[in-house]
N, C-alpha and C positions, 0 to 999 in steps of 0.2 A: 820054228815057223811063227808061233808069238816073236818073238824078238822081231822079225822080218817085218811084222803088221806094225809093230810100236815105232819100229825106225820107219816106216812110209808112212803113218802119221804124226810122227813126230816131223820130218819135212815135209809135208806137206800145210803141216800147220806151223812152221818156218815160214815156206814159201808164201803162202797168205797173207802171213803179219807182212813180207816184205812188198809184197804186191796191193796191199791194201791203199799205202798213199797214191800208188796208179790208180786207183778205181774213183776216187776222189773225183777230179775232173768232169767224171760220165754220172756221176752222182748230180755234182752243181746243173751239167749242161740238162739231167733231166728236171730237175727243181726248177731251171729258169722254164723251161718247155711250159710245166705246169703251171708257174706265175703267169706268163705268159696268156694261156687261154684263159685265167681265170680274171686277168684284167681287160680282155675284149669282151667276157660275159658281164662284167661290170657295166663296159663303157653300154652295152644294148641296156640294162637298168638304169643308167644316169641320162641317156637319151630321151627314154619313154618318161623319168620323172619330170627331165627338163621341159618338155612338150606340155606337160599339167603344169607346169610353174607356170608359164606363158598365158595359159589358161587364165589363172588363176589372177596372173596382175590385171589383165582387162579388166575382170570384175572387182581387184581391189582399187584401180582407179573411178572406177566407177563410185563408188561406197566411199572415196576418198573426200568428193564435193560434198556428197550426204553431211559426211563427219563435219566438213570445214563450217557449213548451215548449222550442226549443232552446235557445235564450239563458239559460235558466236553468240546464239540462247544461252551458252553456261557461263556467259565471261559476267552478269551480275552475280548471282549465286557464288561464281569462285571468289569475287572481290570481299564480299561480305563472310565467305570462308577463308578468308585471308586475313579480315580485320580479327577474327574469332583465333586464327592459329596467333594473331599477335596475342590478344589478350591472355589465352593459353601461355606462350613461351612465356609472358610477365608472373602468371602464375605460378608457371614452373621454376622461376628464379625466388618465387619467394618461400615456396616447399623448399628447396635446395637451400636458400639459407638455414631454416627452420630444420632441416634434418643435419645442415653442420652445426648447427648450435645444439644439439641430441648427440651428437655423435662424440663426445665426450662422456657423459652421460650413461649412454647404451656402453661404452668400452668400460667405465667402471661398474655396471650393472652384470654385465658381462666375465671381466674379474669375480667379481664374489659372487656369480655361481659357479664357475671352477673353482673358486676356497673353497664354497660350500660342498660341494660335490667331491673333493681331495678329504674336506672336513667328515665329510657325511661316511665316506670309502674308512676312514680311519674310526669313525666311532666304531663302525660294524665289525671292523676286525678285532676292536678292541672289545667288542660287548660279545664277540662269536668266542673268542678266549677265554674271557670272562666265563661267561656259559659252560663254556666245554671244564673250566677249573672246577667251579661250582659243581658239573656233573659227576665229576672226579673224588671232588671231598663228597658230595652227599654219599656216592658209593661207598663210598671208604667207610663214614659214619657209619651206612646200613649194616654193612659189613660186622662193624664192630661193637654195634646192638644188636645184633642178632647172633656175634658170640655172647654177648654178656648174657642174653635174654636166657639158658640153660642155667649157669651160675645163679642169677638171681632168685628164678622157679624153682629152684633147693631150698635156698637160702628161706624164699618165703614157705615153703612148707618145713621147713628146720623150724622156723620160728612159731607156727600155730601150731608144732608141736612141740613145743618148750612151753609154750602159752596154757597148753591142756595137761604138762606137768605142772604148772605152779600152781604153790598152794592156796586157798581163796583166804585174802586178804583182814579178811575181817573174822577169819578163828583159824588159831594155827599159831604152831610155837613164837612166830613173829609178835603175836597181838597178845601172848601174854608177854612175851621179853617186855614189847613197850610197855606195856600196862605195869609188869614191878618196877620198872626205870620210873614211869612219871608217876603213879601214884604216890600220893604225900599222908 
């Protein structure tokens, strides 16, 4: 019975896939259906806007004369802001020379803070080295005074007691030895 249900879904989902490029067509004819309304709900919004546009030029011709009245008041004002944009553009040609005559200059200024800065990256990894050698031998040093430091703290109490053996210098078989050698 499983088997019976796997082969009527297994054709069934044949028939499908083969029937599927038929269903296409009814697919398109619904997508146009729906372009379709949704470009006549358009056209009622471009209606109602065009009706405000119409609106709207009456009164931008109106405002149109306004403008033309003032534009006639600004044409001193622009002339004399004309003579000022020339003086400017004359100025800005002689900034513009003044910054190519720099601009040699700033390019070598330019170079030697990248040496400097190539320079500066290399001292550091040379002095972090350095540093880290120094940290290396100082340990080493410590290390190897602080083995001596046990040997030595013998050595010096070895000798304050040799010092507390010897005999005092000025009576003792020494100070006669010398004494029959020099006396005459």
């Amino acid at each position: 019975m499983t088997d019976d249900r796997a082969e009527t879904h297994e054709s069934q989902g044949l028939l499908g896939a083969l029937l599927s490029p038929l269903r296409a067509p009814e697919r398109v004819f619904t997508n146009i259906e729906t372009l379709t309304a949704s470009l006549l709900s358009v056209e009622g919004v471009i209606q109602k806007h065009l009706t405000s546009v119409d609106g709207h030029a009456g009164a931008l011709r109106g405002a149109v004369g306004t403008l033309q009245d003032t534009l006639g008041a600004l044409q001193t004002p622009l002339e004399r802001i004309d003579k000022k944009v020339t003086q400017l553009a004359k100025l800005e040609q002689v900034i513009t020379e003044r910054m190519e005559a720099l601009q040699a200059p700033l390019e070598s200024v330019d170079r030697q803070v990248a040496e400097m800065a190539t320079l500066e990256e290399s001292i550091t990894k040379r002095m972090d080295a350095l540093d880290d050698d120094l940290n290396k031998r100082m340990l080493s040093v410590e290390q190897h005074v602080g083995a001596l430091r046990p040997p030595i703290e013998k050595m010096s109490a070895d000798l304050a007691e040799v010092v507390k053996l010897l005999p005092d210098p000025d009576d003792g078989a020494l100070t006669r030895l010398k004494d029959t050698f020099t006396s005459s």
